[in-house]
C-alpha positions as CSV (number, residue, x, y, z in Angstrom):
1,X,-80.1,175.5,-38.6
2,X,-82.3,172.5,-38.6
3,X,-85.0,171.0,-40.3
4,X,-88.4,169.0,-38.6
5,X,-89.9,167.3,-40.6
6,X,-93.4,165.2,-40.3
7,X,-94.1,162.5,-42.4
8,X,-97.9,161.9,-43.2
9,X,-100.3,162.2,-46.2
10,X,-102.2,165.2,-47.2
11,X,-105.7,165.9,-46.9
12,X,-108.8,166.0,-44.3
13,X,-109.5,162.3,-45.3
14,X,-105.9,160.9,-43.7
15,X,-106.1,163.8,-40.5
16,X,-105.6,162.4,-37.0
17,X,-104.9,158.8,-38.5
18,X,-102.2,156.7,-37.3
19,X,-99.7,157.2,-40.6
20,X,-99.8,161.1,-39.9
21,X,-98.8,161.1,-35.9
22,X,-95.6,163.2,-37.8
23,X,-97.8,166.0,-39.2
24,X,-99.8,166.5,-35.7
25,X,-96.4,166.7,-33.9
26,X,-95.4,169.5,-36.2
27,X,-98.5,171.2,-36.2
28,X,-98.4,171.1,-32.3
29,X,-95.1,172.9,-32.6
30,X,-96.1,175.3,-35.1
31,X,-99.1,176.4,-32.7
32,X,-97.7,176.1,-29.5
33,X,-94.2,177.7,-30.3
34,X,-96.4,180.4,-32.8
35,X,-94.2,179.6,-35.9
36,X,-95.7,182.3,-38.5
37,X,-98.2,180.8,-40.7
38,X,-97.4,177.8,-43.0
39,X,-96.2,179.0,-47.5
40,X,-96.5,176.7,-49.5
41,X,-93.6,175.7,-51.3
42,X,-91.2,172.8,-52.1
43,X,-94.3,170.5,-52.2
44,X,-95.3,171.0,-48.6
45,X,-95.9,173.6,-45.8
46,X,-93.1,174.8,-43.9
47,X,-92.6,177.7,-41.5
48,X,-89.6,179.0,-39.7
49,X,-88.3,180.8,-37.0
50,X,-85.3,181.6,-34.7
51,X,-85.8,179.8,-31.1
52,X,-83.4,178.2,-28.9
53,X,-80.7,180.3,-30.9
54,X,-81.3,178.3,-34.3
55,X,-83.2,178.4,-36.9
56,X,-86.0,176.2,-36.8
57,X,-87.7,174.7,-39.8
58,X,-90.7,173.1,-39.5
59,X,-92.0,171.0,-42.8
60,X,-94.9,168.8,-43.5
61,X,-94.3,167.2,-47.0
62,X,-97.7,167.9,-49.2
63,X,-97.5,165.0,-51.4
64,X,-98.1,161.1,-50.4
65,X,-95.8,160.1,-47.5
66,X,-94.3,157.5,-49.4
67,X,-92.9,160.6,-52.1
68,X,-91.8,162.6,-49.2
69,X,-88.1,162.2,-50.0
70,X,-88.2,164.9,-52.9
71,X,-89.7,167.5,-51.0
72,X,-87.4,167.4,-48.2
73,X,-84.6,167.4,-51.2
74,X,-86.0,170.2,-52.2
75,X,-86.3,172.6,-48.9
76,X,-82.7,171.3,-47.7
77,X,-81.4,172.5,-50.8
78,X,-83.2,176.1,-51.0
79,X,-81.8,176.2,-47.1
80,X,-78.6,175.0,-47.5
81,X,-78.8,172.6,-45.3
82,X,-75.4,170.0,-46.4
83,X,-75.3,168.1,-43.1
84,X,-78.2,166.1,-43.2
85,X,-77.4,165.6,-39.8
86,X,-79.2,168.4,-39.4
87,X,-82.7,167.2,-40.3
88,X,-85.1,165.5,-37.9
89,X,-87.8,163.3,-39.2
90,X,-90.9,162.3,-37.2
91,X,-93.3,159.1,-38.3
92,X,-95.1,156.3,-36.9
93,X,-93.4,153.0,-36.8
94,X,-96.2,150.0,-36.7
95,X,-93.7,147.7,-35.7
96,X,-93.4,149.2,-32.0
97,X,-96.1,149.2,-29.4
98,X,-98.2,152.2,-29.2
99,X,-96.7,155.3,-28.4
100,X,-93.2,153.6,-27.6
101,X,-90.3,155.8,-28.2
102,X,-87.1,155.6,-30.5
103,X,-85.0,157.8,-31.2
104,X,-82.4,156.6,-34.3
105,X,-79.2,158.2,-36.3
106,X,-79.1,157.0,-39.4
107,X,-79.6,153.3,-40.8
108,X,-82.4,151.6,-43.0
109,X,-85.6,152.3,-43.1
110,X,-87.8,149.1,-41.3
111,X,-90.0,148.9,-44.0
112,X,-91.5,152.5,-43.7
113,X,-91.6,153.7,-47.1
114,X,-92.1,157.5,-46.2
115,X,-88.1,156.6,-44.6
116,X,-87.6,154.6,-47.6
117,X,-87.8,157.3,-50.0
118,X,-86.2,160.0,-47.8
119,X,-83.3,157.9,-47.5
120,X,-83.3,157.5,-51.8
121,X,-83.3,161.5,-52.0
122,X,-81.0,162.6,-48.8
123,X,-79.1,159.4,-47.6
124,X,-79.1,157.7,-44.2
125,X,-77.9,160.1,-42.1
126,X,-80.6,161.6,-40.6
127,X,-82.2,161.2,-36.9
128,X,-85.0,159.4,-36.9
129,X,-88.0,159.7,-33.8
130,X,-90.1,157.1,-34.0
131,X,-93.6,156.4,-32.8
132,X,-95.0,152.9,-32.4
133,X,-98.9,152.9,-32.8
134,X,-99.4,148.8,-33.1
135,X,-101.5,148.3,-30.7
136,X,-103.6,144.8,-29.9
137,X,-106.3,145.1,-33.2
138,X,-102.8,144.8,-35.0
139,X,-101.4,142.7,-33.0
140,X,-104.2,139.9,-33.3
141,X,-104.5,140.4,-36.9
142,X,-108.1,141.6,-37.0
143,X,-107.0,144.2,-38.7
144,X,-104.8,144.6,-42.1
145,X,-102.0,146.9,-41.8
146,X,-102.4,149.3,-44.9
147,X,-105.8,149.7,-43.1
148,X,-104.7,150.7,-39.4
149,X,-102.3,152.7,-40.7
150,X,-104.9,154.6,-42.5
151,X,-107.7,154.7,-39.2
152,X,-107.9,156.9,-36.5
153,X,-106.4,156.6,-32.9
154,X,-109.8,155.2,-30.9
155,X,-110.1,157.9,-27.8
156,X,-108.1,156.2,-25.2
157,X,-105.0,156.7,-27.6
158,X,-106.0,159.6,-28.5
159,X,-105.7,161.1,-24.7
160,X,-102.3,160.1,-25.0
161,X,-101.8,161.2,-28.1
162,X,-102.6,165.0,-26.8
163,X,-100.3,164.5,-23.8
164,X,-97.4,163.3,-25.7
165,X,-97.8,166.5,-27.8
166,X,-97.9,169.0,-24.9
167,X,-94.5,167.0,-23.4
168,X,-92.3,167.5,-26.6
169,X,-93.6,170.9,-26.6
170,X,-92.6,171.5,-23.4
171,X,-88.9,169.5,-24.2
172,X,-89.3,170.9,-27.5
173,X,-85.3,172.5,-26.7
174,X,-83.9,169.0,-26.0
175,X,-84.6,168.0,-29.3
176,X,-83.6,170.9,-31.0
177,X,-80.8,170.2,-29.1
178,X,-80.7,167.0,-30.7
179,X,-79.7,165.9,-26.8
180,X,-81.9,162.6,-27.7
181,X,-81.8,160.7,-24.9
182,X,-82.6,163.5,-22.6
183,X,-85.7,164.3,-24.6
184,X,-86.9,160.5,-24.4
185,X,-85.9,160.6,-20.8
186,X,-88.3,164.0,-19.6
187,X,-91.2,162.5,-21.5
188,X,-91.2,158.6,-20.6
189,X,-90.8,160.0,-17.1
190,X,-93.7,162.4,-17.0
C-alpha cells in the first residue's frame, strides 16, 4: 500500500496557483488513472484503488497546507500505514527553478511549512518530490514570496505545467514503484 499525497490549500480562490502544483498532480492522477470519486474524510479528499499491484491512495489534505500534517496522521492511521516510507508527498519548493525536479527520502523540511508540519505529525521519513516554481519575478524580487506562492502560473508555465502532468501520468508506475530516479529520468528526458 502507499499513500500520495498533495500538499496545497483548499478552495477555488488558491486553484492552479503555485502553492497547490501538489493537488493538480493528484487530481491529474485521479482523472487520468479514473480513481473512483473523491469522500471526504480525515480532513481531505482521498480516493483509492488497486493498480500496479498496490493499493494506491491518493489524498489532498482539506485544510490549510501548512496544517497538513494531521490529516495525513489521520488517513495513515485508518490505513495502517506504519512505514512512513510508504507515503509520497508532492509540493512546490520556491527555492528551485521552475519546474526543476527533486526527488528526496527523508530530512528537514527547507522552510516549507506544509513539510514542516508533516514532519511534526509523521516524522522524516517520507519521500519527498519536489517542484521548483521560482522563476525570474522571484528571482529579481519584484515580487514577495507569500505572494507568488499564492498567484497563478502565467501561460508559458502553464503549458509546462500540463505536460509535466501527462509525463508522470504516463510514468505514474515508476513512482509507485518508488524507482525515483527512473521516474525523474523518463520525464527530464521527454
Amino acid at each position: 500500500m502507499i499513500l500520495i499525497v498533495g500538499l496545497g490549500n483548499p478552495g477555488e480562490k488558491y486553484q492552479f496557483t503555485r502553492h497547490n502544483v501538489g493537488f493538480e498532480i493528484i487530481d491529474s492522477f485521479h482523472s487520468y488513472f479514473k480513481f473512483p470519486e473523491y469522500k471526504s474524510k480525515f480532513d481531505g479528499l482521498f480516493s483509492d484503488k488497486k493498480l500496479f499491484g498496490q493499493k494506491i491512495i491518493i489524498f489532498k489534505p482539506q485544510i490549510f497546507m501548512n496544517l497538513s500534517g494531521n490529516p495525513i496522521k489521520k488517513i495513515r492511521d485508518y490505513f495502517k500505514i506504519t512505514n512512513t516510507s510508504d507515503i509520497i508527498l508532492i509540493h512546490d519548493d520556491i527555492d528551485m527553478e521552475f519546474l526543476k525536479l527533486r526527488v528526496k527520502a527523508n530530512g528537514g523540511h527547507g522552510g516549507h511549512n506544509g513539510v514542516r508540519d508533516t514532519i511534526k505529525f509523521n516524522g522524516k521519513d517520507f519521500y519527498r518530490i519536489k517542484l521548483g516554481i521560482r522563476n525570474q519575478l522571484l528571482e529579481e524580487k519584484k515580487i514577495r514570496p507569500e505572494i507568488f506562492v499564492l498567484n497563478k502560473f502565467d501561460k508559458n508555465e502553464r503549458q509546462i505545467i500540463e505536460k509535466f502532468k501527462k509525463l508522470s501520468n504516463q510514468y505514474f508506475e515508476h513512482l509507485v514503484n518508488k524507482d525515483f530516479p527512473l521516474f525523474k529520468t523518463k520525464i527530464l528526458a521527454s
